[in-house]
C-alpha positions, 0 to 999 in steps of 0.5 A: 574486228576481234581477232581470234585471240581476244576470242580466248578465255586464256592462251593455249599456244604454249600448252599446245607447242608442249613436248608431250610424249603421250601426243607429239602430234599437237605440237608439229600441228600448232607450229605448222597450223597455228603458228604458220612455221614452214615444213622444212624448218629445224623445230617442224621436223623435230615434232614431225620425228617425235611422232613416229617414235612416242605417243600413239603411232608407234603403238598403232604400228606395233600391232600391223602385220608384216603384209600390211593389214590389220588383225585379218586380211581382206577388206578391213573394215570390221572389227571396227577401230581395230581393223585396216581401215580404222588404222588408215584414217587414224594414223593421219589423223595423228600426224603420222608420216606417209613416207614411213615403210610401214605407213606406206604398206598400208596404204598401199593394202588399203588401196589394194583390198579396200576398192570394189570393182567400180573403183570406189572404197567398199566396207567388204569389197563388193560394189553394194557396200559404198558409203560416204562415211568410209569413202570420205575418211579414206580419201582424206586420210590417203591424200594426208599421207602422200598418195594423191598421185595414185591413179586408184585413189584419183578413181575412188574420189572420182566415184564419190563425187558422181554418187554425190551428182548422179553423174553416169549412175543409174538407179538402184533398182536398176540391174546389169550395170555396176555403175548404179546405186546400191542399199547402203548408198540408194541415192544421189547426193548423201543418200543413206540406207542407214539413214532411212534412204536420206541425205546423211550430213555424217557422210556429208561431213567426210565426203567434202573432208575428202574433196576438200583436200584435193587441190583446185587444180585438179580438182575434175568438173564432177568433184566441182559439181559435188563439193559445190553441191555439198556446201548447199546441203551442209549450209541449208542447216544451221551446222550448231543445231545440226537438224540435218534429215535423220531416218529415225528418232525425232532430234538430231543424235548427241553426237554432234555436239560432243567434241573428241578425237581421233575421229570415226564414221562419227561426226562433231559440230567442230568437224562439219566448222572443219570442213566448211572453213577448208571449203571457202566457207569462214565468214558464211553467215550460216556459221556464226552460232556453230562459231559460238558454240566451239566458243562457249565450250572452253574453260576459264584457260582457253582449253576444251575438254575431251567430250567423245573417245575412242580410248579402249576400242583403238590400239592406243589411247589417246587422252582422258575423256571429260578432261582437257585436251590438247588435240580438242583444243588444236581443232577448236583453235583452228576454226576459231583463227580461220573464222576471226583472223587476226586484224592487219 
């Protein structure tokens, strides 16, 4: 069996476990995901510090206002990538520490504008405007920085999961129930209004990164019965062609195989790999050329180059896109360690 290293055109470890000021976060994630170091010790709490002071977490918090929002109170969806939610999802994705003040006064914003009246995230606060996309990089983001015991993010992950099953969730066209499906979101499953009405393998994506964060253990039967339903949808494609249901055009949008980060609504090849791996799914058959795929994009030393961004439309900048890129490179050498671990 090769392991994941042989699968390496070079070796990016120590490129990766860098001090890098611009993106302290790769280092803390190479030692505590590719290096297995323990959360206590001296060298991971070292990374962990440098991310709240360099880099692009500061920048993002430099521009919070004292409440805890973003540019406007409210909802905090739009403008999009500059408002509340945006900056949420981002500052988990940068490794940001949850027990900071500020980090924790927004999410506790978010938790307190962003939910609509059934209990689930909504891009404007009213029940009409669930969609998977946000829902699941919300839900994902909160639990990364420390807030799954709080009873309104448990509802809000319990409300996804039954508009995943249709557990309890009456028909959109149906009216006076709010437990029901609206135009944003007409159906079970991934259903998808701006999608043409079909299952959304983007919103899939966020949906199982969300629930896939929850431990099995408390995990209820409705979030076991939508992860359990999202494996079949996400796995009934192959995830390197990604022709996953599309309302409009007639081939699957680019997107899907540009690889960047911070991540958005959007979603990669890499992250649908992400998801399936943190789900039980490494060695499924069904991923072996997406697996392929993540291989054949490194250069000549074992690194990826930064192919989608963000830079200009966020607070801060986060690394040269059609250049290498540490945080590229951290995701596609996850995938590929979960995918061909070392032989014993």
């Amino acid at each position: 069996m090769t392991g994941w290293k042989e699968k390496l055109n070079g070796d990016p470890i120590p490129w990766l476990l860098e001090a890098d000021h611009l993106q302290p976060a790769v280092r803390y994630f190479a030692l505590r995901d590719i290096l297995g170091y323990n959360q206590d010790s001296s060298e991971i709490q070292e990374a962990r510090s440098a991310i709240m002071s360099t880099g692009p977490v500061p920048k993002i918090l430099d521009a919070q206002k004292q409440e805890g929002y973003w540019l406007k109170p409210g909802p905090g969806y739009t403008p999009k990538y500059q408002s509340t939610v945006w900056q949420v999802i981002f500052l988990a994705q940068l490794g940001a520490d949850g027990d900071h003040p500020a980090v924790r006064a927004a999410g506790e914003y978010v938790l307190s504008h962003s939910i609509a009246s059934h209990g689930g995230f909504s891009v404007n606060g009213t029940p009409s405007a669930f969609i998977h996309c946000l829902a699941g990089n919300l839900g994902a983001a909160l639990i990364d920085l420390g807030w799954l015991d709080d009873q309104r993010l448990q509802s809000a992950l319990e409300w996804q999961a039954r508009m995943i099953t249709g557990t309890g969730i009456a028909d959109s066209k149906s009216k006076g129930t709010l437990e029901r499906y609206y135009a944003y979101t007409p159906g079970p499953l991934f259903a998808c209004g701006p999608n043409g009405g079909l299952p959304c393998a983007w919103g899939g994506v966020k949906a199982m990164l969300a629930l896939s964060k929850v431990p099995p253990s408390l995990r209820t039967k409705t979030i076991n019965s939508s992860i359990d339903q999202g494996l079949e949808f996400l796995l009934s494609h192959d995830p390197a062609v990604a022709d996953y249901p599309f309302g409009f055009g007639d081939k699957p949008s680019s997107s899907w195989f540009k690889f960047g980060y911070p991540i958005g609504y959007v979603t990669d090849v890499l992250q649908n790999l992400e998801v399936l791996v943190a789900l039980g799914q490494a060695n499924h058959p069904q991923l072996a050329h997406a697996v392929e795929m993540v291989e054949s994009k490194q250069d000549s030393q074992g690194r990826w180059k930064m192919e989608y961004s963000l830079n200009g439309k966020m607070w801060a900048d986060i690394e040269k896109k059609g250049q290498p890129s540490k945080w590229v490179t951290l995701r596609a050498v996850r995938v590929l360690k979960a995918a061909s671990p070392e032989p014993v």
